[in-house]
DOZA-464208 format. One record per atom (N, C-alpha, C, O, CB): x, z negated, y. Coordinates in steps of 0.02 Angstrom, whole numbers, plus 50000, padded with zeros to 5 digits. Glycine has a CB too. Example, Ala and Ser with C-alpha at 12.3 -4.5 7.8 and 13.67 -1.06 7.14 Angstrom:
2
506604961049716/506154961049775/506604961049835/507124957749834/505654954849776/506424964649888/506844964349947/506454960650002/506704959850057/507044971449970/
This chain:
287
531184096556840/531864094056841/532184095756908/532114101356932/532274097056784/532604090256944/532984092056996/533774091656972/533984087056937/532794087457058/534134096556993/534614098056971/535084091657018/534984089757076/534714106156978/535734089056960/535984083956956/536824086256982/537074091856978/535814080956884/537184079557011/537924082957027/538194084056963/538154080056916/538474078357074/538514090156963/538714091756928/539524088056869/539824089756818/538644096556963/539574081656926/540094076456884/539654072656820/539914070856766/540414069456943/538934072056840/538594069456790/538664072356725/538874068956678/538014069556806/538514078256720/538514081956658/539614080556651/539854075056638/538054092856674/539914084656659/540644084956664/540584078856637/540354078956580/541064086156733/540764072456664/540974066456646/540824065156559/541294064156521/540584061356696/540144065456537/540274064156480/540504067456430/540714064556380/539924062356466/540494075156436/540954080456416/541474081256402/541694084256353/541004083556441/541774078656446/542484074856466/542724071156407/543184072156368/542424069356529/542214065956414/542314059356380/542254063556307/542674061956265/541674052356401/541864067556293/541684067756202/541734073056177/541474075256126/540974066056175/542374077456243/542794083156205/542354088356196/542604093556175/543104081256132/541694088356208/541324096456216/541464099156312/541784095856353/540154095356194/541204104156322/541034106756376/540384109256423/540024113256393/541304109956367/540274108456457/539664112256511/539604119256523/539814120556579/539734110156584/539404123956492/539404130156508/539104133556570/538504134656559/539194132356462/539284135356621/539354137356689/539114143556669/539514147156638/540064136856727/538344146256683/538174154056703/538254156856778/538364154056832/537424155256687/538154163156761/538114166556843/537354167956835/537114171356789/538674175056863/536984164756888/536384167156888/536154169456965/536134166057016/535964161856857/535964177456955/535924178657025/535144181257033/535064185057081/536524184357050/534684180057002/534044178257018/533604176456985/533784176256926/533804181357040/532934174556996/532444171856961/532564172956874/532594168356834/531784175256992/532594179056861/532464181056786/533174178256747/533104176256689/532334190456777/533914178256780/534334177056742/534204168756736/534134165456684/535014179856767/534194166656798/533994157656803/533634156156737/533944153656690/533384155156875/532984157656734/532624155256685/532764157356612/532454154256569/532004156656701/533244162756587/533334163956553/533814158356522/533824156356464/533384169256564/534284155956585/534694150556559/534604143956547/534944140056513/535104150156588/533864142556594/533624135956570/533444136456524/533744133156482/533214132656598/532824140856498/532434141256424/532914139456378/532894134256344/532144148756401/533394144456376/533834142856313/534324135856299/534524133056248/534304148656312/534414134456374/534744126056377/534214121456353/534324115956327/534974123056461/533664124056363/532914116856336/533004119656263/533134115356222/531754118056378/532964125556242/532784125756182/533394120456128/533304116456082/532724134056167/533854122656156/534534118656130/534894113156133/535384110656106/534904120656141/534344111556193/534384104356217/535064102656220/535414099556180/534034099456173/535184105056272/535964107456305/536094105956376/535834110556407/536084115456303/536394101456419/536684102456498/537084108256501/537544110556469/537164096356526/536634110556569/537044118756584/537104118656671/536704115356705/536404127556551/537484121456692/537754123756753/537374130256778/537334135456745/538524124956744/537144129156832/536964137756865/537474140556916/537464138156972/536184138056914/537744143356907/538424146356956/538194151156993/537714154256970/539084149656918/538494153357066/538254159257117/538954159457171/539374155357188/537374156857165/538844164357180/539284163557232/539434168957273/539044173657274/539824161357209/540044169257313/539994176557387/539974183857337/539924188757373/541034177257458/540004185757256/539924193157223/538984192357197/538704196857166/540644194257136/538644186157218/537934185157226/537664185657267/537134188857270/537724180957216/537924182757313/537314181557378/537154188057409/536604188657437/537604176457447/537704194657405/537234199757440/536564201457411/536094202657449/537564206057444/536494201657350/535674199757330/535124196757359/534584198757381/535644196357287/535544188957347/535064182857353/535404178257387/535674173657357/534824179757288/535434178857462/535824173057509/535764164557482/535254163157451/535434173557593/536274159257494/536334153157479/535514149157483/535394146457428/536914150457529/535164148557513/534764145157538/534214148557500/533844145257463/534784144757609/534134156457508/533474159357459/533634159257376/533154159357337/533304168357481/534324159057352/534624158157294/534344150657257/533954149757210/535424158557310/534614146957288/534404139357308/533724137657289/533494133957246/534454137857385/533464141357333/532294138557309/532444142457262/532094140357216/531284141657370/532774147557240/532294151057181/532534147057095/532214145757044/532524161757181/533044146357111/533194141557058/532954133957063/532924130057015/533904141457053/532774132457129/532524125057123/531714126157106/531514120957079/532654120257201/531284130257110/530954133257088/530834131657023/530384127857003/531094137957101/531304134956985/531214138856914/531454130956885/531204129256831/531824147656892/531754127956908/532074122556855/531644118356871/531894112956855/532854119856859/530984117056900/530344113156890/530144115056826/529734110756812/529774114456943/530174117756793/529694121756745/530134118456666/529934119856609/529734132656763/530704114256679/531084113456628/531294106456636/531104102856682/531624118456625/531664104656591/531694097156595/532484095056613/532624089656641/531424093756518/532934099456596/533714098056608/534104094556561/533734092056519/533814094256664/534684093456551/534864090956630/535464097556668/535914099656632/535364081156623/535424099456717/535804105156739/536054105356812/535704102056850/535404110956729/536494107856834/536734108656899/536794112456923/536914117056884/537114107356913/536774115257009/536784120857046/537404121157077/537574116057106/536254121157091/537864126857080/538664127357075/538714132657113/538504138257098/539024128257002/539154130457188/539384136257195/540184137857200/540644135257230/539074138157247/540124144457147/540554146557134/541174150357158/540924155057190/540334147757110/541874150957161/542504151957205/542064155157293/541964160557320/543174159657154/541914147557310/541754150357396/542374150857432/542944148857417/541254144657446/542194153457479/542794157757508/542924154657571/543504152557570/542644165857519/542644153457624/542444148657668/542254142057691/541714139457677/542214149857674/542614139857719/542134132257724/541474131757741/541034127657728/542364127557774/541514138757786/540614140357802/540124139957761/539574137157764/540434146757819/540424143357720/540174146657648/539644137657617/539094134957614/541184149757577/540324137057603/540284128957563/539744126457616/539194125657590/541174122957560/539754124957682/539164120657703/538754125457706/538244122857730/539174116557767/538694128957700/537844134257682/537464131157612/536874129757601/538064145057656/537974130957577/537814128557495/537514120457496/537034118057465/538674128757441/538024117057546/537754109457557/537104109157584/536644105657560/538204105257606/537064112057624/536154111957654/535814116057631/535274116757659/535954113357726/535974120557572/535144122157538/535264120757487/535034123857439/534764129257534/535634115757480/535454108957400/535804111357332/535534110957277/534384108457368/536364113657342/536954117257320/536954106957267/536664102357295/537774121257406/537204106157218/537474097657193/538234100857157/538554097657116/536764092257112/538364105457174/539224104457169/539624113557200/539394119257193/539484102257052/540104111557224/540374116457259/540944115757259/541244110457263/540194117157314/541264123157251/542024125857244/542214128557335/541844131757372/542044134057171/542714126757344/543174132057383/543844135957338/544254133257302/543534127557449/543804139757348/544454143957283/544924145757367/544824150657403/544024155257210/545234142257376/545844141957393/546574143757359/547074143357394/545824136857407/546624145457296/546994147457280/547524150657267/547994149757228/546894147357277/547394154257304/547874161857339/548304159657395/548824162357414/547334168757378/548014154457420/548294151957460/548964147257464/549084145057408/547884150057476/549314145457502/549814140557514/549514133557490/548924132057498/550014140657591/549994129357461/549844123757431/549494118457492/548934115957486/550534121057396/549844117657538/549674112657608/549004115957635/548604112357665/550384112857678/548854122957627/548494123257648/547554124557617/546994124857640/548834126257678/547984124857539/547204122057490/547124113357479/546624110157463/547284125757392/547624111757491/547314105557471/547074103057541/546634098757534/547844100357430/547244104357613/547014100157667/546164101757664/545744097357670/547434102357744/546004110257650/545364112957644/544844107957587/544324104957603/545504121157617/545084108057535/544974104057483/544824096657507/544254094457503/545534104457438/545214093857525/545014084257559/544614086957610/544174082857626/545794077757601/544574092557646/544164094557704/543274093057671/542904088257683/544384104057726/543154099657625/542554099657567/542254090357536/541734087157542/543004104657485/543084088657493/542694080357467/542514076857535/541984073657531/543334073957416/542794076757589/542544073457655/541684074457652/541274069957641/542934077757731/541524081957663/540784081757687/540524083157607/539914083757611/540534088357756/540724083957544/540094083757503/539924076157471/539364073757463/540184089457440/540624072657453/540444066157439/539974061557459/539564058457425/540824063657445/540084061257526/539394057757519/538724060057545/538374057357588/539454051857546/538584067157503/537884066557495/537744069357407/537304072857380/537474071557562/538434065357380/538354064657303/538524072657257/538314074357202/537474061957290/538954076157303/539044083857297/539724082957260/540194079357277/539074088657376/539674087157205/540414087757140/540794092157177/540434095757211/540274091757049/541424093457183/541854096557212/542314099357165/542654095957126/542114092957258/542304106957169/542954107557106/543334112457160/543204115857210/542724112057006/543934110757117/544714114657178/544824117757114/544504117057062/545614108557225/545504122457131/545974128957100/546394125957125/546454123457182/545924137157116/546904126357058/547754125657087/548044130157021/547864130056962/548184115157092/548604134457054/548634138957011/548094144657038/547674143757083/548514135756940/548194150757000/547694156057023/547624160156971/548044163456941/547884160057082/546764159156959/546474163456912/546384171856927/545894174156957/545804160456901/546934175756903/546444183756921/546034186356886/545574183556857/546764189656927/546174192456884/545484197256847/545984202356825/546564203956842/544724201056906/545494204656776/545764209056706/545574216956719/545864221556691/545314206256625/545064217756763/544554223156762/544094224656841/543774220456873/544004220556698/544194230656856/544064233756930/543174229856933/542954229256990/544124245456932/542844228056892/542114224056917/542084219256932/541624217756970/541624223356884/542434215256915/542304205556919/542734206257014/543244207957044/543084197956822/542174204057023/542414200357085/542814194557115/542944193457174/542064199457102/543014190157042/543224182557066/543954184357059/544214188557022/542934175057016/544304179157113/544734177957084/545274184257105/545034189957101/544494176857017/546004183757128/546574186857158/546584193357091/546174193957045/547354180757169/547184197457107/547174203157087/547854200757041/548034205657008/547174209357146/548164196557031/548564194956984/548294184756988/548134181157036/549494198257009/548364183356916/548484176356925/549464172956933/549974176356925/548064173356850/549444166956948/549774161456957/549864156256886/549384155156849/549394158257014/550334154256877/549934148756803/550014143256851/550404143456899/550464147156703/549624138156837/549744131756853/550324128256849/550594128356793/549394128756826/550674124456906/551184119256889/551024110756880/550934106356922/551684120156944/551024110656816/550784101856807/550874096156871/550534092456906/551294098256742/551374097556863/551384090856916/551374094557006/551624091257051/552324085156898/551114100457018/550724101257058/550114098757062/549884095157106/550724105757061/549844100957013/548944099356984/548974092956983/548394090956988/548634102056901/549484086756979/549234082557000/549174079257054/548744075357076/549324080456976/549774081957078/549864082257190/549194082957186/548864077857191/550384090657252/548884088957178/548484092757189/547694087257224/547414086257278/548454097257115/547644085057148/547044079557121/547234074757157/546754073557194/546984077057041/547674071057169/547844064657198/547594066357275/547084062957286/548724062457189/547764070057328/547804070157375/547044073557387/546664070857427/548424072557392/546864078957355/545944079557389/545584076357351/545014078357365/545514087057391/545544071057296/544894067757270/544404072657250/543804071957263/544564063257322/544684078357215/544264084157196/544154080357118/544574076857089/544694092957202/543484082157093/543144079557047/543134084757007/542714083656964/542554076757063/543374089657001/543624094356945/544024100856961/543984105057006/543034096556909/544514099856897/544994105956926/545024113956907/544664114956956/545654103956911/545084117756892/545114124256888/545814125556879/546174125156928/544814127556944/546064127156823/546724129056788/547004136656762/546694139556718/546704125156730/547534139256789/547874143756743/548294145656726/548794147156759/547824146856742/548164146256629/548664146956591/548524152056551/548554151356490/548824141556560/548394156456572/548424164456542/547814166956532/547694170956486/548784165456471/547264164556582/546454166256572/546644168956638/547054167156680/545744159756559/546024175656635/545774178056691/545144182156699/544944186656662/546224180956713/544894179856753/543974185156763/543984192056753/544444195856768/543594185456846/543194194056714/543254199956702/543284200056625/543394194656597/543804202756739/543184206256582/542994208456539/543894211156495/544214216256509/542374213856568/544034207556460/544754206856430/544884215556400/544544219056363/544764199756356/545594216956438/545514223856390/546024222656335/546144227256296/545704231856432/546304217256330/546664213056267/546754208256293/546834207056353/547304214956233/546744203256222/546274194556232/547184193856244/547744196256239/545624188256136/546734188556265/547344185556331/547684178956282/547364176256237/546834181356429/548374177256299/548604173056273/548754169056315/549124169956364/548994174356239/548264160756286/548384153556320/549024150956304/549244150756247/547874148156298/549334148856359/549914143156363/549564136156347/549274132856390/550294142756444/549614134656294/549514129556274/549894122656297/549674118156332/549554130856219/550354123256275/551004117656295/550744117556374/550514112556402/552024121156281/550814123456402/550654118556479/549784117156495/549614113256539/550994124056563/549304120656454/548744115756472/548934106256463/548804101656501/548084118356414/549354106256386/549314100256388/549714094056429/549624088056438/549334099856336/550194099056447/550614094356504/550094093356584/550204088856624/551494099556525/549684097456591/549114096656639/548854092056635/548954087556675/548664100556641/548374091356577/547904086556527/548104080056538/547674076056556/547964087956445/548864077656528/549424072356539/549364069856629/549294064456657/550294076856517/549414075456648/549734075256715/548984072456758/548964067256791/550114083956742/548474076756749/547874075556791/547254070856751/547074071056693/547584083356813/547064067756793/546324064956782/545714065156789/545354060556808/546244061756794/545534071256772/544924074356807/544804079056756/545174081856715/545034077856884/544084079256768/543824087556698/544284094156714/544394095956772/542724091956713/544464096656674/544714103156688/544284107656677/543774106756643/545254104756657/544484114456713/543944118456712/544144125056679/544654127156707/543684119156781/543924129656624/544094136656626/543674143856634/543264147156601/544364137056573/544084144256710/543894150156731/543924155256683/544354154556640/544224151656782/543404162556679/543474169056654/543384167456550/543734168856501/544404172356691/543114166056554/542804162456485/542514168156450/542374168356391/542194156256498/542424173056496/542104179456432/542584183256413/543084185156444/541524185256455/542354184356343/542904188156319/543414184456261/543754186456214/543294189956383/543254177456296/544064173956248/543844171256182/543324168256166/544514166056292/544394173056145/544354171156065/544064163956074/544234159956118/545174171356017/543574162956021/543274156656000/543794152555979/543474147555964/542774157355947/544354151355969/544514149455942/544974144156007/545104138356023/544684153955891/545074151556028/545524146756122/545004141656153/545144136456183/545674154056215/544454143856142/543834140456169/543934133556147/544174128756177/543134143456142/543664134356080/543824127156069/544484122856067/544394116856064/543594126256015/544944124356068/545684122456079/545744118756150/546014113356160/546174129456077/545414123056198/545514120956266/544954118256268/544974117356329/545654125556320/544274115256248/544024111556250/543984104156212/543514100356213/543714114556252/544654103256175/544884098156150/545394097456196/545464091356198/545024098356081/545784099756233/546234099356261/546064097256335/546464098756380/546544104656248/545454093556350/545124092456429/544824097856441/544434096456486/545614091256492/544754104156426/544324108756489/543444106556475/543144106956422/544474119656473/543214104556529/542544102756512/541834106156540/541244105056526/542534096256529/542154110556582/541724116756596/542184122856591/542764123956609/541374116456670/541564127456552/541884135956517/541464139656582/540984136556604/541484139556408/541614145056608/541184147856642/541194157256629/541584161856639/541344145056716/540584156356605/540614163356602/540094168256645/539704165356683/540544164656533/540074174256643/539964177956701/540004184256680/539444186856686/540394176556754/540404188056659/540584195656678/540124196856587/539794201856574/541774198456693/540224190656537/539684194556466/539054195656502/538824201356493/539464188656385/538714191656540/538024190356562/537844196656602/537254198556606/537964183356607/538334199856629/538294204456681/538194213056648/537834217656666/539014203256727/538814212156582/538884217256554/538334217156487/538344222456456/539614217956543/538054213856471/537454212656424/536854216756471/536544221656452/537274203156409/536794213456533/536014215256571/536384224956585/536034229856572/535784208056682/537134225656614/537184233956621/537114237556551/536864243156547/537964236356655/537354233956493/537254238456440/536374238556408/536094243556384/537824235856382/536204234156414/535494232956400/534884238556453/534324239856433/535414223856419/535114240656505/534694245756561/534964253156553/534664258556559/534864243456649/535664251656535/535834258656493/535534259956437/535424265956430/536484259256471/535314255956388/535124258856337/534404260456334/534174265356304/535314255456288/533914254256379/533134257256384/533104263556418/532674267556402/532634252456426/533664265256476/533494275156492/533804279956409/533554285356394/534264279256590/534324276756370/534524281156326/533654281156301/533334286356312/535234278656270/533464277956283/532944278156241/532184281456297/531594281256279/532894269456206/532324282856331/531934286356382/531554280856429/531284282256483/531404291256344/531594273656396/531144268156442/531034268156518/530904262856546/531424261656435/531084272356542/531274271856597/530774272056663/530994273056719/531704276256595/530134271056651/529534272556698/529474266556733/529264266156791/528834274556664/529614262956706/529264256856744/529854251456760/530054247956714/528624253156693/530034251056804/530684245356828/530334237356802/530624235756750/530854245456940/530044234456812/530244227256774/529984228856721/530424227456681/529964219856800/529394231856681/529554232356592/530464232956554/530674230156504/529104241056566/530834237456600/531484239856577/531974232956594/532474231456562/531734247456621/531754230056639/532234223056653/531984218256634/532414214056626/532424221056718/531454216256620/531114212356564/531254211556490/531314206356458/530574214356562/531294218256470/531704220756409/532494218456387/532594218256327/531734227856419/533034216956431/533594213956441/533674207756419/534184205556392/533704213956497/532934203156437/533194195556458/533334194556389/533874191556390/532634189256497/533124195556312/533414193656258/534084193556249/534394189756212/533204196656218/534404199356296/535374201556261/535624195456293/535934191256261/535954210656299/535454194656382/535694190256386/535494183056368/535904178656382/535834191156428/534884181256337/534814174156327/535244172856254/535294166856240/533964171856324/535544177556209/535834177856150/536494175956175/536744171756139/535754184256112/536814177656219/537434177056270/537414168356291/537874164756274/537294183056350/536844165756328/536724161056342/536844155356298/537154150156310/536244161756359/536514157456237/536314152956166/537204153556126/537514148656105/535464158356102/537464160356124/538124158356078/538464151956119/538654146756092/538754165756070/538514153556195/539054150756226/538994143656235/539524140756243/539184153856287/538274139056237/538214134756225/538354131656152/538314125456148/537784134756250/538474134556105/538304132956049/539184134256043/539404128756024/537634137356007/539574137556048/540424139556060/540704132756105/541284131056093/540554148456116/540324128656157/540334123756209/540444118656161/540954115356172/539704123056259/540044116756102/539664110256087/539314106556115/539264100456108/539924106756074/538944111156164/538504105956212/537644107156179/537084105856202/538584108756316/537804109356134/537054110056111/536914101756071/537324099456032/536944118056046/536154097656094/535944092356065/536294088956099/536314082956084/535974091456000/536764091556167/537134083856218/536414082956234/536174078856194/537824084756306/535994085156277/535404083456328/535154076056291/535224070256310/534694090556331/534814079156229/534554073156193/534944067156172/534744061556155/534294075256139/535404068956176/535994062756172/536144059556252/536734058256263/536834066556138/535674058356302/535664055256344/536154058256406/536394054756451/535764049356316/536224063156401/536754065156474/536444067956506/536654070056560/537394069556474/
């Protein structure tokens, strides 16, 4: 399988009110953990990476190793990079075969995310590259997660649609009371203004910081347009609690038996969140 722009999957998502679930995969073993379980479920899934990854596994070696691993599977799935920081950044991602890319401009001044933004749809469009923007600003809950400002912003509707109108961004990134990171009390969605968004813009919406949040918001905001969930910080804290517990148990001699041992917590992580998505049985349903 070669990984597809990521509007492909989105679009019909969109259209039939489920979502695309967006992992963080920052090498070989998490990658395949997320395809397996997307084939088994026959599910479109997203591989996400981004600048709290690459000191690992730089854009380009990130890149083969997942283009790699997703030979071995059938799809359909996309390679995502996630709140880049740089325009640099972003064309690093375009030339080692990145099929959809973020700039998180967010934090930033309005004139000056959206010029960055039409900057990005300029050079990824046409070589068939999904583009997702931030308007509004997603933060974080918790001193580990890397994404995302140190307080959020909520979205203003009829910004978000300035927003969309003027960069031809093909998906948006919204916030209304979500933020990255590991919830130390579940967060409460503004509903009323997702849906004045929903109204306002034409484009998949996106929700950032997805771990953690009641199932119930999940699906709410995935009736409500959000058509990619992205999660990250369960996947992260599954593989740290999972290496903590093979030393509790003394496992500890041999480094890949003990990280080998992991890939179940998180492929269980993998499997709820697709299945929380409704994207399980999209694949076979032609997307």
């Amino acid at each position: 399988m070669n990984f597809v722009p990521m509007d492909e999957l989105l679009q019909p998502a969109w259209r039939g009110k489920y979502a695309v679930p967006a992992f963080c995969a920052w090498n070989a073993e998490v990658a395949e953990v997320i395809l397996r379980a997307a084939t088994e479920l026959q599910a479109p899934v997203i591989l996400m990476s981004g600048p709290g990854e690459f000191p690992l596994n730089p854009p380009d070696t990130l890149a083969r190793i997942c283009q790699a691993v997703a030979q071995k599977y059938p799809g359909p799935a996309a390679l995502h990079l996630d709140h880049g920081d740089t325009l640099e950044l972003v064309q690093q991602c375009l030339d080692a075969g990145y099929t959809s890319v973020m700039l998180d401009y967010s934090t930033r001044p309005f004139a000056e995310n959206a010029a960055a933004l039409k900057t990005v749809v300029a050079k990824a469009h046409p070589k068939g590259v999904t583009v997702e923007g931030e308007i509004g600003s997603v933060g974080r809950v918790d001193s580990v997660s890397v994404e995302g400002g140190k307080a959020s912003t909520l979205t203003q509707p009829a910004e978000a649609a300035r927003y969309a109108e003027e960069t031809g961004v093909d998906a948006l990134a919204v916030s209304i009371g979500n933020a990255h990171g590991i919830y130390t009390r579940l967060p409460v969605f503004d509903f009323e203004r997702l849906e004045a968004i929903r109204q306002a813009v034409r484009v998949p919406l996106v929700l950032h910081g997805g771990s953690g949040t009641q199932p119930e918001y999940v699906r709410k905001a995935i009736s409500m347009g959000m058509a990619k969930v992205n999660i990250a910080s369960e996947l992260c804290k599954a593989f740290r609690d999972g290496y903590a517990q093979e030393h509790a148990n003394g496992k500890n001699g041999w480094l890949p038996t003990s990280l080998g041992a992991i890939k179940p917590a998180i492929a269980q992580v993998v499997r709820r969140w697709i299945t929380l998505c409704g994207a399980q049985g999209k694949a076979a349903n032609g997307v």
